[in-house]
N, C-alpha and C positions, 0 to 999 in steps of 0.2 A: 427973106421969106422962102420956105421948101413950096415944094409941090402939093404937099398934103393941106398945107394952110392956104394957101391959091386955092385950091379948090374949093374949101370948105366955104369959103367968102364968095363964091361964085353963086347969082342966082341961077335954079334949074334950068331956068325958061331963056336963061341967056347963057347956056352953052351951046357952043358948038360943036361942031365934027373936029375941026383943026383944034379947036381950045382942049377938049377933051385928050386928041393926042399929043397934043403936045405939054400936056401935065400929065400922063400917065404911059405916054409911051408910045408908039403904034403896034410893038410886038402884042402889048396888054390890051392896047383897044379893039385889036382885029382878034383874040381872044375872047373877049368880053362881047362883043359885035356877034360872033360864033355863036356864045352861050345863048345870047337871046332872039337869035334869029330859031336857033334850034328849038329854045323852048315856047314860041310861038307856035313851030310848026306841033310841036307835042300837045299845047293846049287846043289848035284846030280839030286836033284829031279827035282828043277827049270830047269836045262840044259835039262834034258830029254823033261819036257815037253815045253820047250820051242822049242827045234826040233822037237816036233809031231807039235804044233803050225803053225810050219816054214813049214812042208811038208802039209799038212793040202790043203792052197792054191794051192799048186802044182799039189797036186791028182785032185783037181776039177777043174782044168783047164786042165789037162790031157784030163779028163772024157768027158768034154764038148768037147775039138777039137775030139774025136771020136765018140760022140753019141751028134751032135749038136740038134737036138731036142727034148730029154730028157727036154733040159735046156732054150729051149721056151714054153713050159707049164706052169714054173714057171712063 
């Protein structure tokens, strides 16, 4: 039995850290590890700023029902 069929028969929830490299490798899993530590840090960031985004319109509609003629000059 290869490594691709080991795996494949393996359930998700019952891999390990050791199991993982040692059917795919450690060169491949501290690779793999890399990619998704990285693309966590990339989705933190997209959520942040997609909530400043989100609040963004809020503040300036806030602003305007208080100080309604600021925003008739524009």
């Amino acid at each position: 039995m290869d490594n691709r069929s080991q795996f494949k028969s393996l359930s998700a929830k019952h891999l390990a850290k050791r199991t993982v490299q040692g059917l795919i490798g450690l060169k491949h899993f501290s690779k793999a590890r890399r990619a998704i530590v990285n693309q966590q840090r990339v989705f933190a960031i997209q959520v942040f700023e997609l909530h400043r985004l989100i609040k963004k319109p809020k503040q300036l509609y806030q602003r305007k029902l208080r100080h309604p003629i600021l925003f008739l000059i524009v």
